[in-house]
Structures are given as structure tokens and as C-alpha cells.
ROTIDREN-300760 format. One line per field, with one value per residue (C-alpha): residue in one letter; x, y, z; chain. Coordinates in steps of 0.1 Angstrom, whole numbers, plus 5000, padded with zeros to 4 digits. Layout:
BEGIN
residuo = c(a;...)
x = c(X;...)
y = c(Y;...)
z = c(Z;...)
cadena = c(A;...)
This chain:
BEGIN
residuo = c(x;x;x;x;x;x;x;x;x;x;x;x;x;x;x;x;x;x;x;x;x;x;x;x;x;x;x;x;x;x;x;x;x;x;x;x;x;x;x;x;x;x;x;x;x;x;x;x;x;x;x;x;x;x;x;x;x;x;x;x;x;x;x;x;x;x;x;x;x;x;x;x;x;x;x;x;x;x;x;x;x;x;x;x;x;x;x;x;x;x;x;x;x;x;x;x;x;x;x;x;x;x;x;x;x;x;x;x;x;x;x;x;x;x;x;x;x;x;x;x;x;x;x;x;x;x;x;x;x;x;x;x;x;x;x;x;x;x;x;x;x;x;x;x;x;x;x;x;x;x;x;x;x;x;x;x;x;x;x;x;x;x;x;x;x;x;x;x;x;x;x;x;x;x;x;x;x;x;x;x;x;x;x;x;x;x;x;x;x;x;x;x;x;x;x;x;x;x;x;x;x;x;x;x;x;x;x;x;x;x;x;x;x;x;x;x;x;x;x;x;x;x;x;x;x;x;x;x;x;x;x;x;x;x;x;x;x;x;x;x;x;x;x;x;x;x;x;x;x;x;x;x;x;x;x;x;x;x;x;x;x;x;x;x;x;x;x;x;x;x;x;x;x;x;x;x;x;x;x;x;x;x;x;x;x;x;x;x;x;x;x;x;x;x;x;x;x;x;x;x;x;x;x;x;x;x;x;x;x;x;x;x;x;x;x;x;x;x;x;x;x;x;x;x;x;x;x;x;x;x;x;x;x;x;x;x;x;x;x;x;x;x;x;x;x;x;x;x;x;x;x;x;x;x;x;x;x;x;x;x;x;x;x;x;x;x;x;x;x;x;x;x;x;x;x;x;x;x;x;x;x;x;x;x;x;x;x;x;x;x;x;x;x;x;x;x;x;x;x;x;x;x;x;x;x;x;x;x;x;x;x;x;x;x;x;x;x;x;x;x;x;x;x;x;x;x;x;x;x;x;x;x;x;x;x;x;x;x;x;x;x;x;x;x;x;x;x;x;x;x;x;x;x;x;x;x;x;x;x;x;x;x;x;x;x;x;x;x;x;x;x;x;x;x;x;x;x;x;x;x;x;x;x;x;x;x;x;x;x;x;x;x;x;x;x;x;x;x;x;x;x;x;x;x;x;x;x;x;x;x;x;x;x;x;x;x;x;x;x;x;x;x;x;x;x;x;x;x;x;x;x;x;x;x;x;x;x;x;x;x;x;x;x;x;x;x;x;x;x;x;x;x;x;x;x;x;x;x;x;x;x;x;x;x;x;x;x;x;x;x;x;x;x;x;x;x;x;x;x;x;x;x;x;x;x)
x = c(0422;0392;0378;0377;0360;0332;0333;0321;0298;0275;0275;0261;0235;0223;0222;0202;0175;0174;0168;0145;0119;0125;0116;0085;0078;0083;0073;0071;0109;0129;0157;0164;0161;0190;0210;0206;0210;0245;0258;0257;0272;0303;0306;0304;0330;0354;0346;0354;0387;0395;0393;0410;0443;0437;0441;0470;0490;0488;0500;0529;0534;0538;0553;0585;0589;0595;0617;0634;0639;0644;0671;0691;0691;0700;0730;0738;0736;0758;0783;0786;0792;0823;0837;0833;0848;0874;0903;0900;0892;0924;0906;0918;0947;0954;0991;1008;1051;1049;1033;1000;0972;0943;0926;0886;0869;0832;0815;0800;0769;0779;0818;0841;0868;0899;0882;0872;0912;0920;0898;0914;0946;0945;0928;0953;0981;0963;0956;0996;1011;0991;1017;1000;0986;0966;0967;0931;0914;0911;0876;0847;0810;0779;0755;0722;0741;0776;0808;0829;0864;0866;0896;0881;0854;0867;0854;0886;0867;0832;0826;0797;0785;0802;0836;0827;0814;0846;0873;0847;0844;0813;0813;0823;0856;0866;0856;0880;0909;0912;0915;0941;0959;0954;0958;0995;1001;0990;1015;1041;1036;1035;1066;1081;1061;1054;1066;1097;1108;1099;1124;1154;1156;1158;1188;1199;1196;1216;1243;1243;1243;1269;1293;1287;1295;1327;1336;1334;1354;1382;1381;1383;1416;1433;1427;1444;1474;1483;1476;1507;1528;1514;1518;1554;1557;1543;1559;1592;1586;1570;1582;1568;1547;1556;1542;1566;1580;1545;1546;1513;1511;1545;1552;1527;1499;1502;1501;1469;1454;1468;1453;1417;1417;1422;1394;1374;1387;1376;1345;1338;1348;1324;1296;1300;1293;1263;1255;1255;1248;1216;1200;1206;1191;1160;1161;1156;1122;1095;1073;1107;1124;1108;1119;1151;1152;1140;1167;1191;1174;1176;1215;1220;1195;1212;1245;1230;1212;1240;1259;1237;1230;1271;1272;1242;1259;1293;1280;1273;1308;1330;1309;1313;1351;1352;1337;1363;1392;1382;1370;1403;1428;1411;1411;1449;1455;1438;1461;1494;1478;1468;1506;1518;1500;1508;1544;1549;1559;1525;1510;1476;1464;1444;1449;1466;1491;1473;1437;1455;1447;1414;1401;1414;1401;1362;1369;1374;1344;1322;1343;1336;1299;1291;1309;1285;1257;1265;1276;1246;1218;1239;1239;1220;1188;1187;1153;1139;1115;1136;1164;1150;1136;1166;1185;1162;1164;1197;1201;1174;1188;1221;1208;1192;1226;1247;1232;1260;1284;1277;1278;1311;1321;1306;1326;1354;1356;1345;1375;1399;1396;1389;1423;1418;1450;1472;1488;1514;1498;1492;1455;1429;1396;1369;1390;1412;1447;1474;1490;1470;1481;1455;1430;1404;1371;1352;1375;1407;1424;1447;1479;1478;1505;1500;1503;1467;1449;1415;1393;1370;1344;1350;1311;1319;1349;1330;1305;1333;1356;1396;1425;1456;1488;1514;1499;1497;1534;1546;1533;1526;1539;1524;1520;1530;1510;1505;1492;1506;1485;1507;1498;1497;1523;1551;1561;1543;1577;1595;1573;1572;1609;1607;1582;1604;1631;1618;1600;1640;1653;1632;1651;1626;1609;1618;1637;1628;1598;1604;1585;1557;1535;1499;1482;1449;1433;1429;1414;1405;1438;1459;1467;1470;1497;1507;1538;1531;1561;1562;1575;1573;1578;1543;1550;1565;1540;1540;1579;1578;1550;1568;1603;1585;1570;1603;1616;1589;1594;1631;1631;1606;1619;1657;1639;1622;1586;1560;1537;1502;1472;1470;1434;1450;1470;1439;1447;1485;1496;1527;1531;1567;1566;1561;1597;1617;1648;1684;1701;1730;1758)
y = c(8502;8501;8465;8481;8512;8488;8467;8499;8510;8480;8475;8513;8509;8475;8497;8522;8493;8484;8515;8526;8497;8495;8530;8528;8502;8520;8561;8568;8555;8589;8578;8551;8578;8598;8569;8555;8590;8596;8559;8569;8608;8592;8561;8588;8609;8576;8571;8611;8604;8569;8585;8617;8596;8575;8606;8615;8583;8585;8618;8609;8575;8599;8629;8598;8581;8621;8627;8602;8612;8645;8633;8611;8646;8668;8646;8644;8684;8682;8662;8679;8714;8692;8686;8718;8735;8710;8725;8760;8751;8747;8732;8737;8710;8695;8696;8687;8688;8695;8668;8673;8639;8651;8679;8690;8709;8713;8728;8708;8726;8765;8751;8760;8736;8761;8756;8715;8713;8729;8715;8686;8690;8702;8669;8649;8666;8664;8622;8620;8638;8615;8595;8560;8554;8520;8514;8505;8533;8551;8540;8553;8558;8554;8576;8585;8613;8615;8593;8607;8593;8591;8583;8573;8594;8619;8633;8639;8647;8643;8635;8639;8629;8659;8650;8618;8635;8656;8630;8606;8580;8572;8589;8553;8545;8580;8578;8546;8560;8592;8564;8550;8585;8595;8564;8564;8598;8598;8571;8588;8616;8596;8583;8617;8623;8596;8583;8563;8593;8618;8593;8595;8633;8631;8611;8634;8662;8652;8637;8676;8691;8672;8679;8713;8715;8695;8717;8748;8735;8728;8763;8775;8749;8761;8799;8796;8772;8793;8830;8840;8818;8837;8873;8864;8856;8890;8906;8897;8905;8934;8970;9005;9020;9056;9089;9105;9120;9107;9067;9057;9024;9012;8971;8972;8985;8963;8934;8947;8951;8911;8896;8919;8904;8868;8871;8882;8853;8831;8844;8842;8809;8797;8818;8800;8765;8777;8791;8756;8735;8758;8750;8714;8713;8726;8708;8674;8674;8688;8708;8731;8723;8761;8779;8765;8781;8811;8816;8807;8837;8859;8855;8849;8870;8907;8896;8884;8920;8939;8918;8927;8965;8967;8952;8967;8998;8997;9016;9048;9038;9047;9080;9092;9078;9098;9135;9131;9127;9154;9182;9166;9180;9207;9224;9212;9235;9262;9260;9260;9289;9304;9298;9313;9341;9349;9343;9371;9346;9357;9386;9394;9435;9445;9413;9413;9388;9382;9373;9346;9320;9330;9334;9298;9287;9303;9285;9252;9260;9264;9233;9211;9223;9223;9184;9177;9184;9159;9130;9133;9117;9087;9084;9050;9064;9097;9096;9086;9105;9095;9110;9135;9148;9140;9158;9188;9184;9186;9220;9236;9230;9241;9274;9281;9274;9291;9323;9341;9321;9331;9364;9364;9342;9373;9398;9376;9375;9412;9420;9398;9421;9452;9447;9469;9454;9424;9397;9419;9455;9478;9486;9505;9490;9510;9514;9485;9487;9458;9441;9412;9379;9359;9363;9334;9333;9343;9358;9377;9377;9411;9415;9442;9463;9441;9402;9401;9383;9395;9376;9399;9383;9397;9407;9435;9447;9452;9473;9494;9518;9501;9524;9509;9522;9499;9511;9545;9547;9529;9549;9583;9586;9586;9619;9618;9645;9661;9689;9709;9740;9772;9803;9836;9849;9827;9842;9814;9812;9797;9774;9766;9765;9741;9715;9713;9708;9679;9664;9664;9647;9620;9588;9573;9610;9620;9657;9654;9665;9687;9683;9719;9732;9741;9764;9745;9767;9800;9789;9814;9815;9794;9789;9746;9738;9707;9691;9674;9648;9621;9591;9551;9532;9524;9492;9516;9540;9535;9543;9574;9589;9578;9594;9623;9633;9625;9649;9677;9676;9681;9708;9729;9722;9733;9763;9773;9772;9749;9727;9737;9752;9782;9779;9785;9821;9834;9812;9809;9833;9829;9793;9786;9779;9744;9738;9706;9721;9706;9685;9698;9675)
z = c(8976;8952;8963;8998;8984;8968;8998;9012;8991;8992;9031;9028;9003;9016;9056;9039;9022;9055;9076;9047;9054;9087;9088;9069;9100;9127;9114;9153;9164;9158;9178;9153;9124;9140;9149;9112;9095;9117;9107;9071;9069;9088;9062;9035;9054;9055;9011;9005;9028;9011;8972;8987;8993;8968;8945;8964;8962;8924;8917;8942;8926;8892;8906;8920;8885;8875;8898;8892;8856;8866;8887;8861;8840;8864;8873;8837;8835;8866;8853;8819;8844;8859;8832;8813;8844;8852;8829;8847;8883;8903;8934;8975;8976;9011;9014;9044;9047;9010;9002;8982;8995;8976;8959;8967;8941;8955;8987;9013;9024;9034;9035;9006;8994;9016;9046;9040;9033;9063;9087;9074;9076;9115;9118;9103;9124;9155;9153;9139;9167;9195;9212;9201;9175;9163;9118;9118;9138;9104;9086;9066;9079;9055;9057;9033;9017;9029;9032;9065;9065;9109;9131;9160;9168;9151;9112;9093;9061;9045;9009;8989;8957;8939;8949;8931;8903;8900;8907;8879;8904;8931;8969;8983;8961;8965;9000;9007;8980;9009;9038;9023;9020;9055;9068;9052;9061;9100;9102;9086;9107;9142;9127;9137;9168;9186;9214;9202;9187;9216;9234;9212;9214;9250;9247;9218;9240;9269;9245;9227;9262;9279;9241;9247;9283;9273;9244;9270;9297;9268;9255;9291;9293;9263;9265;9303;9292;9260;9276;9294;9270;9243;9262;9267;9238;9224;9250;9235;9202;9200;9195;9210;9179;9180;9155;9152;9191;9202;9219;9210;9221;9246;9251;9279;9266;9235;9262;9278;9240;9235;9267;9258;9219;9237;9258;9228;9209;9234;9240;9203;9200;9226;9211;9178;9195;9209;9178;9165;9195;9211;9168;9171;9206;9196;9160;9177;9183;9159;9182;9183;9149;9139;9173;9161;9127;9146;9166;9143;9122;9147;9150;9112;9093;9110;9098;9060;9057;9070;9038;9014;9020;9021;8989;8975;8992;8972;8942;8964;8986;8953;8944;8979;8975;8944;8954;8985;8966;8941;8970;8990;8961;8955;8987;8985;8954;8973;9003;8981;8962;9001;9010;8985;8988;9024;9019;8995;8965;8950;8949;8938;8933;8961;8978;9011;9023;9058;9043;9022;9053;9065;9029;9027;9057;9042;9011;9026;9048;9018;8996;9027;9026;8991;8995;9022;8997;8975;8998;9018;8989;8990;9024;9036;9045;9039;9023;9054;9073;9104;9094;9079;9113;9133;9107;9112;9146;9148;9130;9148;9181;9164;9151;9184;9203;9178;9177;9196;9182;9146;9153;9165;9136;9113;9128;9130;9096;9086;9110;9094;9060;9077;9094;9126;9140;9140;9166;9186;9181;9211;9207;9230;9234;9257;9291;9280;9268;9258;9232;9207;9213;9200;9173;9165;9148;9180;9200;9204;9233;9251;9276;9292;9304;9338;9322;9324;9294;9288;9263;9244;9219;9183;9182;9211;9188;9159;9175;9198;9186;9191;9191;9171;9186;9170;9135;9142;9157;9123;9101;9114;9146;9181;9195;9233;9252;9287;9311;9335;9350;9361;9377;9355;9375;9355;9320;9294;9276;9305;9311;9271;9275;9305;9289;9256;9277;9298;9261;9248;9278;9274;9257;9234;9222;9183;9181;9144;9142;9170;9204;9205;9236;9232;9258;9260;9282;9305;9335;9364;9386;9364;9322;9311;9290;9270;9256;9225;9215;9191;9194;9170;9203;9210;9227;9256;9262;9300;9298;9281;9300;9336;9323;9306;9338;9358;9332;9337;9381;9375;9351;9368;9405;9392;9377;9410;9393;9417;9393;9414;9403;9427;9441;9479;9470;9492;9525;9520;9544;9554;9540;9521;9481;9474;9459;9470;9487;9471;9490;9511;9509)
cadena = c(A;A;A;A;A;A;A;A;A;A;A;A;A;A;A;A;A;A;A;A;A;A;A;A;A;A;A;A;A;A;A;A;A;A;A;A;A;A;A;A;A;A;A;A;A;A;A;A;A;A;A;A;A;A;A;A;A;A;A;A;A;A;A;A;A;A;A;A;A;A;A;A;A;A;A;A;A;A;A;A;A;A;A;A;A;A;A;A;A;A;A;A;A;A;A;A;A;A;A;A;A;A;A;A;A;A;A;A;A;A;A;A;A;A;A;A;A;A;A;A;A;A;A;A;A;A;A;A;A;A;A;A;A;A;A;A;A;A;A;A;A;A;A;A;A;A;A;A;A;A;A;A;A;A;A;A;A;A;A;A;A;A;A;A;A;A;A;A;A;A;A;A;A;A;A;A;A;A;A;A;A;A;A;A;A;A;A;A;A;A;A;A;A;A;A;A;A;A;A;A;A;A;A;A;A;A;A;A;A;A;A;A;A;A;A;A;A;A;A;A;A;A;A;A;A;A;A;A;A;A;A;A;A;A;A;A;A;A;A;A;A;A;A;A;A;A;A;A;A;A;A;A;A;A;A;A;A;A;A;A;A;A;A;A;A;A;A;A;A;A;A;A;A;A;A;A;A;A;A;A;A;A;A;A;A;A;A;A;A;A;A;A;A;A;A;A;A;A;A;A;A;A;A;A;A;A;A;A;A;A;A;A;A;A;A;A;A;A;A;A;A;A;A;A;A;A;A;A;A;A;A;A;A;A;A;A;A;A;A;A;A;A;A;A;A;A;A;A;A;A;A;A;A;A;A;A;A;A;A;A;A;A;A;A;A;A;A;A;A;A;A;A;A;A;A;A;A;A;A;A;A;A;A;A;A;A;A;A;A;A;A;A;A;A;A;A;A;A;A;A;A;A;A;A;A;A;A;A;A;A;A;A;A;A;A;A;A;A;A;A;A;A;A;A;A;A;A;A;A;A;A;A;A;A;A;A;A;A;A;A;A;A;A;A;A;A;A;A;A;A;A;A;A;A;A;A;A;A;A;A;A;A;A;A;A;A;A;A;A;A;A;A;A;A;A;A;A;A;A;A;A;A;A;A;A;A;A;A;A;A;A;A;A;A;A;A;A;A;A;A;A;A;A;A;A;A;A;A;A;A;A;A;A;A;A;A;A;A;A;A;A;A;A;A;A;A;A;A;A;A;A;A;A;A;A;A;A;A;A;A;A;A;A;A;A;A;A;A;A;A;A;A;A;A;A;A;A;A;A;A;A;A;A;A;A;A;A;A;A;A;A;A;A;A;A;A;A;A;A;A;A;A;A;A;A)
């Protein structure tokens, strides 16, 4: 470059000698003058270029001998960083069926070490699970900064100088030790998939379908040879099974239960050799080796949970075992104390014999309850917001339904210790009269004089007023009472006479206390009397009312006095008194 430069350099001075004296020849030739002068500012534009990259040259000639001594210590730097991190960085393994080929440590570009490993691996799969596959198709590509490890056409992995840094080795003995790895493993794996295989589990598959078909139509052969044999058989041996008076299951029903439990037996028989066979069919090939394991998940992992939340369960099964025997013998104690109480073998102050079974029948309410309570933490689930809601559900729609119904449970109960009446007592309710033959907790339930039961809810008895004849004949008496209107012309103490006369007659009226009239009232053309009698027999009111009447007609017809209020003494006229005439015989 400099021997040109000088080369230069005289060729221009010995051009300018020249067009000097020249010049000094020809003063008048401007044309040469320009030509000359435009000659030499282009030869000086070509020197000014020539040192301007010769300048250049040189500081690149120094600026690569520093680089290159830069580079030597920044891959020393480098490599002291490797090693100073290698005891703490785990590095992105490539494992594939568990088994671990290699480890990468640095990024490739934008690409972390995961996703090299990944990449990878799907490419190592995907060349395995071709149908053929050829050993040497599996090779590495040079290239300025990278070794790619290719199969085919395809890049399986790239390594750079920093994996060779980290594994202390170069980038092309690194690059041919990963080869060697997934060359062995492809060929392990097309091992499994390839076509050979792909062809044995089609024969597998028929062989496991045609065993299975086989192992059906056997179970089908036995359950119909042994099924009547083996219902006779029962037949014969078996008894009725009876509770006491009760059959609950006779010889025939026993046989219908048999042949139903055989079918199930069958049935489960074959399901178990699906349950096996339907695995293995799918287990032969690999694409489906995990459908397999699904299914077989599907049908075992229900019956492994429902295991272990019984047995995780137990602990809560003997406390709930526990409070039911205790609550269980307790409410026992207080229905042998209850018994005892209403049969008169104990007798409590102020305690009555007939509340010993309701207030028994409350205090199992409330033992039951208050067990409830306590059970229902253990129960599986109870913390749930599911059954929390359905639980509230549930007693909303209850106490919305119920609303009656606990009403008439109230008053059922305020009844039962109030004692208005009891079963067989001739009460009055409203226009309703007839004997109790029924008391629940809601209800309580009449006869009437007519055999017709009437239900009345115990909520419309508590609010009514109820007349109790059968306790009012026991203990005081029941006063039997009637009217009859006469005319002033009849002397008030015949007809007083009459009425106590027709109240004695009558069969089921006491003499002791003695029958009375009253004269209730002084009307304008007649005076009301009434015959007051008692009488205990309040189950045969009806009776005494029909004879005392009877009694009252015959008294005052024999006596010649008419029973008529004498509105029509104005019209009579000549009209005969209204007395039955006796028979003439």
C-alpha cells in the first residue's frame, strides 16, 4: 500500500513539471489548463482516499489482535461464572419414560433451558413413534456458531458454546455425546411403536377379544345349567321366616329373592372380566396404555375413596355409636319411670297419672333432638356449604308447611295437661255432641249419638268452649231440665205436682237429691215451667230426655191438663180441648 502511494506521488509531481512548462509554452491554450488542473484534484482525491483506508486497516488490524484478547478473557470470566454457579444451578433435565438423557444449563438466544428440553423431547417422541425408522438418520450439522443435532430434516436440539462450557467439554464432542443419546433412545422408543409392534397388538387384541367372548358364553352356560338345580335345591331346604304371627318372607318368595341374587351374581361375574379384559385391551398398544389406566381409574378410584373415607370415617362411627346407646337407655329409664307413673305404682304430688305418657312422649321429643345436635357435626359433610343450604332448605320449606300443624301440636299438648276431657267422655263442642274416641297430637276425633265420627283439629278446641258431660255426671251430677208452657187458668201446683211426677217416673233420674220445678217465666197468656232432675248417666242423655217427655204427655193427659200455650183462646170457638181421648176397650 505505501509503494503504490509513492508510485503515485511521483507520476503526479513529474504531470505537474510537465504541465508547468508546457504551460509556460502555450499561455494562450486554457483548455489544456483545465484539463491539466482537473487531472490533478482527482489524483489527490484518490491519495486522500488511499491513506484514509490505510488508516483504517490499521486500527482494524489492532482493534482484531484486541479482540481477540478480549475474547480469550471474557471466556475465561465466563468459565469461572460456570463453575462458581455450577453447585447451585439444577439445570432443565430432558427426561423421557423416566429416564433422564441429558441436562441443559444455559439459554439459547431468547429460549430458556425448560423450553430447549421440551422442544426436545416432543421431537424425540415424534421421530420414535414413526412407523420406520433408519439408525443413521440421526447426525450433527456444523455451523459458524452452533452444533444442531438433526434427524432428517428435522433440529432435535442446538448446542452452543455454553453448553460446552458447562458440561467442560467443546460444542462438537458435546454435540456428538447427545447423538449418541438420542440416537439410542429413538430406537428404544420405535422399539415400542413401530410397526412390528403396532402388529402384535392386533393379534393381542383379537386373541383378548375372542377370551372374552368365550369367558361370557361360559358364564351364560353355567348360570343356566346350575339355576333351577340350585332353586330346587333352595326350594327344598328352606323354611318360611316369620316375626312373630307375621310371614315375612314364605318358600316362594325366598325363591324369587334366590333367582334375583343369581342374576346379580352373574352379572357381576361378567362385569369383573371386563373389568380386567376392557384394561388389557387398551394396555396393548401405547397410544392407549393411559386411556387404559383411565378407565380402570374410573371404575377403581370410586371404590378406593369410598374405602378410605369409611375408614377415615370410623372414629366419628363409634361416637355416633356411643351418644345412641347413651340417649337410647335413657329415654328407656324415662319410659319405665312414665309406666310407672301411669299405672298408679308411682305417684308423684301434683302429677297426674294420664300426663305420665305424653310428658314422656315430649321428653323423648326433646332427648331425640338434643341427640340430633350432637350427631349431626360428625356427620360426613356437614360443614359443607351444600349441605348446609339443603339443610336450610329443608327446614324452611318445613316451617312453612308446618304452620298449621304446629299449632295443633301446641294445643295438643296444652290440652293434654289442661285435661278438658278424656277418651270415652260425652262432651259438647259448639253444636256438636258425642263421645271421645280418639285423641292425637293434632286431632281428636267424636261419635256422635248417630255413629258419626267427626274429626276436629285440637287448635279449634282450644280456642272453643267444650262442654264435659261424663265429668260433670261423675262428680256433681248432671242436672236434667225442661219446659212446658201452661195457661194461667191451671193451679201452678198441679202442674208442679205433674212435672215431679213425670221427673220420678223416669228410670235413670236420682230421687236423692230430689227432682224441683222452677217457674222461668210469666209470659202474656201463659206461665213456663221447668223440671230440673239429676241424673250420673251422661252417656244416656238422649234416653232420659225421650222417657222424661214420654213421662210429662202421660201425666198431664191422665190429669186432663193440654200442654199448649193458649195463643188461640180468642178463635177457639166452639173447638174441643186438645186432650187425647182413652181408649175404649
Amino acid at each position: 500500500m505505501r509503494n503504490l502511494l509513492t508510485r503515485l506521488t511521483v507520476v503526479a509531481v513529474c504531470l505537474t513539471a510537465a504541465c508547468g512548462l508546457w504551460a509556460q509554452s502555450q499561455d494562450d491554450a486554457d483548455s489544456l489548463r483545465i484539463a491539466t488542473d482537473s487531472v490533478v484534484q482527482q489524483l489527490s482525491n484518490q491519495i486522500r482516499e488511499l491513506k484514509l483506508q490505510s488508516i483504517m486497516m490499521q486500527e482494524q488490524l489492532e482493534r482484531s489482535g484486541q479482540n481477540a484478547r478480549e475474547d480469550s478473557v471474557q471466556k475465561a470470566l465466563t468459565k469461572a461464572r460456570i463453575d462458581s454457579l455450577r453447585e447451585i444451578t439444577a439445570g432443565a433435565p430432558l427426561v423421557i419414560d423416566g429416564d433422564t438423557l441429558l441436562t441443559l444449563y444455559a439459554r439459547k438466544g431468547g429460549v430458556y433451558p425448560e423450553a430447549r428440553v421440551e422442544q426436545a423431547r416432543e421431537k424425540i417422541l415424534s421421530e420414535g413413534r414413526k412407523m420406520t425408522m433408519f439408525a443413521d438418520s440421526v447426525y450433527v450439522y456444523e455451523s459458524e456458531f452452533f452444533s444442531d443435532v438433526m434427524a432428517g430434516d428435522e433440529v432435535i436440539l442446538s448446542v452452543t458454546d455454553i453448553d460446552g462450557l458447562w458440561q467442560n467439554t467443546t460444542r462438537q464432542e458435546l454435540a456428538a455425546q447427545y447423538r449418541d443419546i438420542v440416537t439410542a433412545k429413538i430406537e428404544e422408543i420405535h422399539a415400542e411403536y413401530g410397526l412390528q409392534q403396532k402388529l402384535t397388538g392386533l393379534l393381542l387384541v383379537v386373541l383378548i377379544i375372542a377370551g372374552q367372548w368365550l369367558l361370557i358364553r361360559l358364564t351364560n352356560w353355567l348360570y343356566r345349567r346350575w339355576r333351577f338345580r340350585l332353586i330346587r335345591m333352595v326350594m327344598k331346604m328352606s323354611l318360611p321366616l316369620k316375626f312373630k304371627d307375621y310371614e315375612v318372607l314364605n318358600v316362594h318368595r325366598q325363591g324369587v329373592i334366590f333367582v334375583v341374587v343369581f342374576r346379580l351374581i352373574r352379572a357381576a361375574v361378567i362385569f369383573l372380566q371386563l373389568l380386567i379384559s376392557i384394561p388389557l385391551l387398551f394396555s396393548v398398544f401405547p397410544e392407549t396404555k393411559t386411556f387404559a389406566y383411565t378407565i380402570f381409574g374410573y371404575i377403581w378410584n370410586p371404590f378406593v375413596d369410598i374405602l378410605g373415607a369409611v375408614v377415615a370415617y370410623l372414629p366419628n362411627v363409634f361416637k355416633i355409636a356411643v351418644i345412641i346407646v347413651c340417649f337410647h337407655y335413657l329415654v328407656k329409664s324415662i319410659q319405665y319411670l312414665s309406666n310407672e307413673v301411669a299405672s298408679g305404682k308411682l305417684k308423684i304430688n301434683g302429677f297426674y297419672a294420664d300426663w305420665a305418657h305424653p310428658t314422656y312422649l315430649i321428653l323423648r321429643i326433646l332427648l331425640y333432638s338434643f341427640m340430633f345436635v350432637m350427631i349431626w357435626p360428625l356427620l360426613p359433610s356437614s360443614d359443607s356449604q351444600v349441605f348446609q343450604g339443603v339443610s336450610v332448605f329443608i327446614g324452611v320449606i318445613v316451617s312453612l308447611g308446618s304452620t298449621s300443624i304446629v299449632g295443633n301440636l301446641m294445643a295438643g299438648i296444652v290440652m293434654t295437661y289442661m285435661r278438658p276431657f278424656h277418651v270415652g267422655d260425652f262432651i259438647r263442642f259448639g253444636d256438636i255432641e258425642g263421645f271421645v274416641i280418639e285423641k292425637t297430637a293434632l286431632v281428636t276425633r267424636l261419635r256422635t249419638r248417630k255413629n258419626e265420627v267427626i274429626t276436629i283439629p285440637n287448635s279449634n278446641l282450644m280456642s272453643s268452649q267444650t262442654s264435659n258431660f261424663t265429668f260433670a255426671a261423675e262428680n256433681y251430677g248432671i242436672i236434667v231440665h225442661t219446659k212446658v208452657t201452661i195457661g194461667y187458668d191451671m193451679q201452678h201446683q198441679l202442674i208442679e205436682q205433674l212435672l215431679l211426677d213425670a221427673a220420678k217416673a223416669t228410670a235413670l233420674l236420682q230421687t236423692t237429691p230430689p227432682p224441683y220445678v222452677r217457674v222461668t217465666a210469666l209470659d202474656d197468656f201463659y206461665v213456663e215451667y221447668e223440671i230440673n232432675a239429676f241424673t250420673t248417666h251422661s252417656a244416656k242423655l238422649s234416653d232420659i230426655y225421650s222417657e222424661l217427655h214420654q213421662n210429662i204427655l202421660d201425666h198431664f193427659h191422665r190429669a186432663g191438663v193440654e200442654i199448649m200455650s193458649p195463643h188461640i183462646f180468642a178463635h177457639r170457638d166452639h173447638l174441643e180441648v186438645q186432650i187425647p181421648k182413652e181408649d175404649k176397650a
